[in-house]
C-alpha positions as CSV (number, residue, x, y, z in Angstrom):
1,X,-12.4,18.6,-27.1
2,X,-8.6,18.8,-27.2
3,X,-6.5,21.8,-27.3
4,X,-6.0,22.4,-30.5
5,X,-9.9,22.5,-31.2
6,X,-10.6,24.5,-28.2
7,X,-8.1,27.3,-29.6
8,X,-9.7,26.9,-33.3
9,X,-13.4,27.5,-32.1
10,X,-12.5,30.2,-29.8
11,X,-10.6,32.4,-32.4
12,X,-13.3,34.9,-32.2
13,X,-14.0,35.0,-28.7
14,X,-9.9,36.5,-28.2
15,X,-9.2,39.9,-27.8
16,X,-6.6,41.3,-30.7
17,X,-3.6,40.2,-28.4
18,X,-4.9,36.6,-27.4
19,X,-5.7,35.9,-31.2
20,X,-1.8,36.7,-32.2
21,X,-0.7,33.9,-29.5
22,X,-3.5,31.6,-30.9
23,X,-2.2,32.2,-34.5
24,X,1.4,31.4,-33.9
25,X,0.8,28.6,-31.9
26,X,-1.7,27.0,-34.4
27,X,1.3,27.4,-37.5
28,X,3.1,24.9,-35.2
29,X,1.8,23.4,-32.2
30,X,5.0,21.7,-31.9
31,X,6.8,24.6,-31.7
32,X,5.0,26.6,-29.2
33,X,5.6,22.9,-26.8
34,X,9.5,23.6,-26.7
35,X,9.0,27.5,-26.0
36,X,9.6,29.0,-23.1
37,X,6.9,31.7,-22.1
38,X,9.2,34.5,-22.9
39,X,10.0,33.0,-26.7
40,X,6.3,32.8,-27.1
41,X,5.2,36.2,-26.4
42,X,7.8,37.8,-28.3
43,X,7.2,35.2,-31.8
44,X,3.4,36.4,-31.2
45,X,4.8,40.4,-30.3
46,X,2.7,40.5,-27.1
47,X,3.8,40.6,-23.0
48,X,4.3,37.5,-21.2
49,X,0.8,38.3,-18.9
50,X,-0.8,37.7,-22.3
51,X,0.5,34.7,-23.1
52,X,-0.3,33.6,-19.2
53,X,-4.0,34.9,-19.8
54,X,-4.7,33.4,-23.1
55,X,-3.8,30.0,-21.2
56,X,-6.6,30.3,-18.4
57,X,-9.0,31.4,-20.7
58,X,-8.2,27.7,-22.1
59,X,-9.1,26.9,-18.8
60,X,-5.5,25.7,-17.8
61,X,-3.7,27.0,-14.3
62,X,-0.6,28.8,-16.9
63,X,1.9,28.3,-19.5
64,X,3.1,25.2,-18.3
65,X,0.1,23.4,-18.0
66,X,-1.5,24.4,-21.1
67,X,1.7,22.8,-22.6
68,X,1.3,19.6,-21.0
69,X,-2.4,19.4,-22.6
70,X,-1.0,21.1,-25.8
71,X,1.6,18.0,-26.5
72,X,-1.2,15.5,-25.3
73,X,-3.1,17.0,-27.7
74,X,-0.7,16.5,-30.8
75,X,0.4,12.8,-29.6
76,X,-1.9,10.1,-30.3
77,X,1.0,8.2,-28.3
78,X,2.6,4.8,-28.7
79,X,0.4,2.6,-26.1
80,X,2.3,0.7,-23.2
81,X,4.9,3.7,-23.6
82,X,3.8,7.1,-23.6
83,X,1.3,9.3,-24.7
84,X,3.8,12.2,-25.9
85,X,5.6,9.5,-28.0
86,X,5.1,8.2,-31.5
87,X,6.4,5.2,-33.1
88,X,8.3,7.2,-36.0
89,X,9.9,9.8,-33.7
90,X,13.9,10.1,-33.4
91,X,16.3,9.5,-30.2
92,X,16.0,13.5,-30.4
93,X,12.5,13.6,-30.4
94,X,11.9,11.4,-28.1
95,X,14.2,12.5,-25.5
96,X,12.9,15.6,-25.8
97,X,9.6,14.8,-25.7
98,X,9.9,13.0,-22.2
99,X,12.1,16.1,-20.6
100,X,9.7,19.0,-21.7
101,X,5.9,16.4,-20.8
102,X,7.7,15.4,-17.5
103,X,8.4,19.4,-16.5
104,X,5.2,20.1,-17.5
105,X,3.5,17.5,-15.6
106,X,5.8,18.1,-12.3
107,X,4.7,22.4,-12.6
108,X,1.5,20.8,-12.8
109,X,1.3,19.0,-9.3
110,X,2.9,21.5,-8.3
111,X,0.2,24.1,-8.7
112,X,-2.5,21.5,-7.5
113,X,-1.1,20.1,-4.2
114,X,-2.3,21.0,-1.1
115,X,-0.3,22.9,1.1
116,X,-2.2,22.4,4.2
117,X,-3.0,18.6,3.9
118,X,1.0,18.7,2.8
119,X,1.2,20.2,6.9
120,X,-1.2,17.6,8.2
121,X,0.6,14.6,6.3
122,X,4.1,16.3,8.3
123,X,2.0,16.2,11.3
124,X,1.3,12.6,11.6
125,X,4.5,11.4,10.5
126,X,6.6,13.8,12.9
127,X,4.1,12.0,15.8
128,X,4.3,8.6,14.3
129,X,5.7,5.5,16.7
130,X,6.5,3.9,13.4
131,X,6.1,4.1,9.7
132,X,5.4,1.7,6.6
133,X,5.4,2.8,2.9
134,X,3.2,0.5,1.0
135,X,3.2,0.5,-3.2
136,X,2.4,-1.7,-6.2
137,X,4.0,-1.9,-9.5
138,X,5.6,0.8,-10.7
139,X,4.5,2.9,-7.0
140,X,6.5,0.1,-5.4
141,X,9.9,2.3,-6.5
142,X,8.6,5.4,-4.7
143,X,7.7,3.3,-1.5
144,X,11.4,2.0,-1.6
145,X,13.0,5.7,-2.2
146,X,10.4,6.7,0.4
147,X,12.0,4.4,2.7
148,X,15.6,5.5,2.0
149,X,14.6,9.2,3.1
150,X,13.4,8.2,6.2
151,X,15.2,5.6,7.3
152,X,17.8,7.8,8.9
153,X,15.7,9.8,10.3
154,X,15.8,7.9,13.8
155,X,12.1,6.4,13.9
156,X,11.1,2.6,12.7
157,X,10.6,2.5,9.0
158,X,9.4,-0.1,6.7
159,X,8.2,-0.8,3.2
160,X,6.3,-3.7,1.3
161,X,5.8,-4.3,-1.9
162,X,4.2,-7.3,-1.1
163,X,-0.2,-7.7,-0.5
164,X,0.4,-10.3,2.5
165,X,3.4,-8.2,4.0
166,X,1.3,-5.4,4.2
167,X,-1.7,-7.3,5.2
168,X,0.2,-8.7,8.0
169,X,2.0,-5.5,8.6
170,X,-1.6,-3.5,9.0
171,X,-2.9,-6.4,11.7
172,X,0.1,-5.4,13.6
173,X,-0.5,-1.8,13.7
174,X,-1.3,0.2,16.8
175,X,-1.7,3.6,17.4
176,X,0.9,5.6,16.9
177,X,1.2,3.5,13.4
178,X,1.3,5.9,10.2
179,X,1.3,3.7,6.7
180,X,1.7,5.7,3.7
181,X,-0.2,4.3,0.2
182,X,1.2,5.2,-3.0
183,X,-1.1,4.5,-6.0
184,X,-1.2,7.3,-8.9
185,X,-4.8,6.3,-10.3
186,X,-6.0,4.8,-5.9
187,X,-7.9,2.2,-7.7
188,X,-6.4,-0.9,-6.6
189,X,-8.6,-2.9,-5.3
190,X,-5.9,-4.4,-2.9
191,X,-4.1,-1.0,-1.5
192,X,-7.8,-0.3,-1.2
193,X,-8.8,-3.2,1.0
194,X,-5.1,-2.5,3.4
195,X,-6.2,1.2,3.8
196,X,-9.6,-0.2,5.6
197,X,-7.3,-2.7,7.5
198,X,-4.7,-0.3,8.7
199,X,-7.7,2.2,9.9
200,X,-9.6,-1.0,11.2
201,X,-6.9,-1.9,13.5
202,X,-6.2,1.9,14.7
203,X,-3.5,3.0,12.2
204,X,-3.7,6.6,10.5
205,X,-3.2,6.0,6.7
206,X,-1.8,8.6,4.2
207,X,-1.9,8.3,0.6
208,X,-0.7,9.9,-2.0
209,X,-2.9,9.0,-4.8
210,X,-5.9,10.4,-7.0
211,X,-8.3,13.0,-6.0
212,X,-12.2,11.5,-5.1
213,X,-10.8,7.9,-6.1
214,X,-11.1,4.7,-3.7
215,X,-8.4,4.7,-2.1
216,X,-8.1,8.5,-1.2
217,X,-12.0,8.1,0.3
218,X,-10.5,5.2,2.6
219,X,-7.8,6.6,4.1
220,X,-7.2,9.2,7.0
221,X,-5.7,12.0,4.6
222,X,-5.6,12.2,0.7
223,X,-2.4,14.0,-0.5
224,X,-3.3,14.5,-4.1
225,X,-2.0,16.4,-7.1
226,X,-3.2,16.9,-10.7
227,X,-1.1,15.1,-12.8
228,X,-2.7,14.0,-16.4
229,X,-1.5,10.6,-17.1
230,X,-3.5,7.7,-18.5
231,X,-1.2,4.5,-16.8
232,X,-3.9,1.9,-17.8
233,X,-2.5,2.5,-21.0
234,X,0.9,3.9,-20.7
235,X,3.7,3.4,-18.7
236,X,4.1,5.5,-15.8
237,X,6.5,8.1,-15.7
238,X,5.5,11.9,-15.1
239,X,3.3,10.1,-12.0
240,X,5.7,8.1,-10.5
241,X,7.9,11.7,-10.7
242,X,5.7,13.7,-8.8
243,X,5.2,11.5,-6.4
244,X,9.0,11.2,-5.2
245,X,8.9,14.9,-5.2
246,X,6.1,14.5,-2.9
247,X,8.7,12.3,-0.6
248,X,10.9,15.2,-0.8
249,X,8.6,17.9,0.4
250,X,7.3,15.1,3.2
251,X,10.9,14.5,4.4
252,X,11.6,17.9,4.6
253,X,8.9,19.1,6.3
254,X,9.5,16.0,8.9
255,X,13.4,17.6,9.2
256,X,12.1,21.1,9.7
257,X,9.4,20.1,12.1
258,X,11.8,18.6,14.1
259,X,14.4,21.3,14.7
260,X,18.1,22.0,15.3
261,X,18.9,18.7,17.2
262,X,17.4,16.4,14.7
263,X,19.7,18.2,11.7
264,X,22.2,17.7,14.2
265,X,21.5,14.3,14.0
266,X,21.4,14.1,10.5
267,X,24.7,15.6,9.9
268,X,26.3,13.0,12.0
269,X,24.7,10.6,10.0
270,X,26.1,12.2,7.0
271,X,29.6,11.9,8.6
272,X,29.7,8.5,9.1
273,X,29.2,7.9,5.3
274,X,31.8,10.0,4.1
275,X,34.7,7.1,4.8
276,X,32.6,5.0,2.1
277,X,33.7,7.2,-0.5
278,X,36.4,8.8,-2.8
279,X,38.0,12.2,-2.0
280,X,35.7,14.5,-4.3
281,X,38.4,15.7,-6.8
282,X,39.8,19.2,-6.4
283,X,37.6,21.8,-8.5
284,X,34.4,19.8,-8.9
């Protein structure tokens, strides 16, 4: 049942203050999607905790979240593009559309990743001898950016995008060896059948990836966050977000952990690269 329906058939069920929210946001769905929190609650004359608790009882984590399943509701989507799309809609809508699905989706992993498993994954990389980011397809771009962050942070770093890199890659390993798996849906068969490798020959394997999928059950630790997007049919894009978020958080933990000196390091790094560019204008 989508959204919309699970609103309809509730009606009664609402107290007096829930049903006002319901109403307004069944005269135009579309509408309530580009409303903040605070624009909603005063269209429907009610508090913003209202608005918050008429969401859960929808069974969503808040406001932004039961937007994300409100617009995939209205869209039936343009396949191999994106569910919030359709084929009619307007540069405007469609630009729109994107920002406000991809906000939604990114205050959705939010709420749903782990914070301890986000310590453990810091953990193992600040104790790693070496790290490899592995991805496929669209992950393969998150792998790369993954390797950008941590390349300066003074440890051996490398990435494939490549099934016989990594393959060779994982034989290599050795203890000490952390290779990180991106894969939004962790059913590919191949990043799959490297995760067993890698552990086979000693190496601890993160991945950031679905929650009970293959891939997450075959490696050493699952980082996984709730983000609702069908990429056997649409192109990625709120997933392959989150997930270079998650490299942020990752490589800021990894800075943190490893204290003053390490920034130190860091800032020298930072030094060296300012003769590659312009003097920043005066103002900006």
């Amino acid at each position: 049942m989508n959204t919309i329906d699970k609103i309809q058939k509730s009606l009664a069920n609402f107290s007096k203050s829930e049903r006002k929210v319901a109403e307004v946001i069944l005269a135009d769905p579309q509408l309530a999607i580009q409303c903040s929190i605070a624009t909603l609650a005063k269209m429907a004359d009610v508090s913003e905790p209202t608005v918050n608790r008429f969401c859960r009882r929808l069974d969503t984590k808040g406001f932004p979240d039961f937007k994300l399943h409100l617009a995939q509701s209205l869209a039936n989507g343009t396949p191999y593009v994106s569910r919030h799309v359709e084929a009619n809609d307007s540069a405007e809508a469609y630009t729109a559309k994107i920002f406000e699905s991809s906000m939604a989706a990114l205050d959705s992993a939010k709420q749903s990743i782990d914070a301890s498993a986000v310590n453990r994954a810091v953990d193992m990389l600040t104790q790693a001898d070496q790290i490899s980011f592995f991805g496929l397809g669209a992950s393969s771009a998150v792998a790369h950016d993954a390797q950008n962050k941590f390349f300066r942070f003074n440890i051996p770093v490398s990435c494939f995008d490549d099934v016989l890199m990594m393959r060779m890659s994982c034989i290599n390993a050795r203890e000490g060896t952390v290779i990180v798996l991106f894969s939004h849906t962790g059913r590919t068969k191949a990043l799959v059948e490297v995760a067993r490798l890698a552990r086979e020959n000693h190496a601890q394997v993160i991945a950031l990836t679905a929650k009970d999928s293959p891939l997450a059950r075959e490696c050493t630790l699952a980082l996984t966050m709730d983000v609702p997007e069908d990429t056997d049919l649409y192109m990625p894009m709120a997933s392959r977000l989150a997930q270079m978020v998650a490299v942020d958080v990752l490589a800021t933990g990894f800075t943190l952990r490893r204290g003053p000196r390490f920034r130190e390091n860091l800032k020298r790094v930072k030094e060296a690269l300012k003769e590659s560019r312009f003097e920043k204008p005066q103002g900006l």
